[in-house]
N, C-alpha and C positions, 0 to 999 in steps of 0.2 A: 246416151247417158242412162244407166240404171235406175228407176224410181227408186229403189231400194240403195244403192248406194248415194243419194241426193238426200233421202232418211235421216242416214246413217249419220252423213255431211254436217243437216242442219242441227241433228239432237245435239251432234256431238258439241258442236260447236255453241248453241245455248249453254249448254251445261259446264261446258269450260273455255268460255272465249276469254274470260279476264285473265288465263293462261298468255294469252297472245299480245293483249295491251299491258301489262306487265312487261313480259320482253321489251316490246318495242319501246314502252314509257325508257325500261332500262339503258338499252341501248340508241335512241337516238335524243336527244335534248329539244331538236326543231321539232316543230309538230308536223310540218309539211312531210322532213323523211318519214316522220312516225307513222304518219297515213301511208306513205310508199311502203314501208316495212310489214305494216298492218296486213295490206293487200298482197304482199309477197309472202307473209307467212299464211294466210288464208288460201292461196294459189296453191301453194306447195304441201297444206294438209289436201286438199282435192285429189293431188296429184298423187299423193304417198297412200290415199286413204286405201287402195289395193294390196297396199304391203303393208299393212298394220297387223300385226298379229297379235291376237286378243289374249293371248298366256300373258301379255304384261296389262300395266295399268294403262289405260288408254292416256292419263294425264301424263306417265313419265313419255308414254309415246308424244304425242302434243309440244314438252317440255323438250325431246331431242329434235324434233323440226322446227320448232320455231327459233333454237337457239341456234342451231346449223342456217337456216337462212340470216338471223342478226349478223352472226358472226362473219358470214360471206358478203353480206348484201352490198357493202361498199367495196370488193372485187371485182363485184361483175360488172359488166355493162347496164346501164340499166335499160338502154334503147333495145332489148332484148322483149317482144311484146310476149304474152301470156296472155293464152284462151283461157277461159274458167267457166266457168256459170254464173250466171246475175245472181246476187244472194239480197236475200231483203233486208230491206233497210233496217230492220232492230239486230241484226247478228252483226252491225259494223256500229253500233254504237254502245258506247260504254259509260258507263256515269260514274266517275273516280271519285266524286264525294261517298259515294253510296261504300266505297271500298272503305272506307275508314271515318270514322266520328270527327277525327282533328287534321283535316287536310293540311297542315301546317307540319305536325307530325310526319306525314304520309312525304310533304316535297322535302323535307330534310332527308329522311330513309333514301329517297329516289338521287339528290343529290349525293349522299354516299356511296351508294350503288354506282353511280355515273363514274364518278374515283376510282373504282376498281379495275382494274385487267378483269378482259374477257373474261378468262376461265374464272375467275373470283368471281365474279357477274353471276354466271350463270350457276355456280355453288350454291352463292346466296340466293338467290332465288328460287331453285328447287326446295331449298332447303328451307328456307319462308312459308313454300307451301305445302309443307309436310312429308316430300321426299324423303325415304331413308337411306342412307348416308352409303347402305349398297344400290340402291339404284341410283343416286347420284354418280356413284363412282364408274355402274353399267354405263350410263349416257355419255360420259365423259372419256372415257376409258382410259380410267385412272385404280389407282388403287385407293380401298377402302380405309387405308391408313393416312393416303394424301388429303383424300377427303378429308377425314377430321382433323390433321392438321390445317387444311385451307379453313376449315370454320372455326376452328380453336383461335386463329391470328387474327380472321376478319374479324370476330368478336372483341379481340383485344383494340382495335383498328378503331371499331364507335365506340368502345368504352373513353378510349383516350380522345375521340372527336368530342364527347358528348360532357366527358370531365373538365 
């Protein structure tokens, strides 16, 4: 294993690991898978970190593997083991009040998110975290015009939840 690519690993991951508990908050509701998922999408940025190519945003890169592992993770097998590197304990923990002032707020949003189709899921979510609306469409590989329709509806979606 590289020192330099182990670097690269932990900065990255400081810097945007609330990318990954995000996802998984998204997509699993138990907390149990959510650690499973947590740990499958930390596995698979290790794995991918060789083919990361820095002309993009490291975040939208981040944002196409952890959503590619959500969206598989209940396909595969999960007795399937995975080597990785021991990572220290403050890069697997998260403190979700810290995300938001009104965590009451925070589980309504994650309760609607949970509502949606995959692809909706992960729209909203890029797009929550400042994704533009062409690099949603890159990760997803959709068009830039489905995109704004899928965020044009979902918005209509909590207007009429929250009316």
């Amino acid at each position: 294993m590289s020192v330099k690519r182990q670097a690269l690993y932990l900065d990255i991951l400081e810097k945007h690991k609330g990318i990954v508990f995000k996802v998984a908050r998204s997509y699993c509701s138990n907390e149990f898978d959510r650690e499973d998922l947590v740990q499958e999408i930390l596995a698979q940025i290790w794995r991918s970190l060789e083919t990361y190519n820095d002309a993009f945003k490291v975040t939208t890169w981040m944002y196409r593997v952890a959503l590619n592992v959500a969206i598989s993770f209940y396909r595969k097998d999960k007795s399937a083991a995975y080597k990785h590197a021991e990572m220290e304990d403050r890069l697997l923990t998260y403190d979700m009040v810290q995300e938001s002032e009104n965590e009451q707020s925070l589980s309504a949003l994650y309760a609607f998110i949970n509502e949606l189709n995959d692809i909706d899921k992960a729209v909203l979510l890029m797009y929550l975290e400042g994704e533009s609306q062409a690099e949603i469409a890159a990760n997803l590989n959709v068009t830039i015009s489905n995109v704004s329709t899928k965020i044009s509806r979902i918005k209509q979606k909590l207007k009429q939840k929250t009316a």
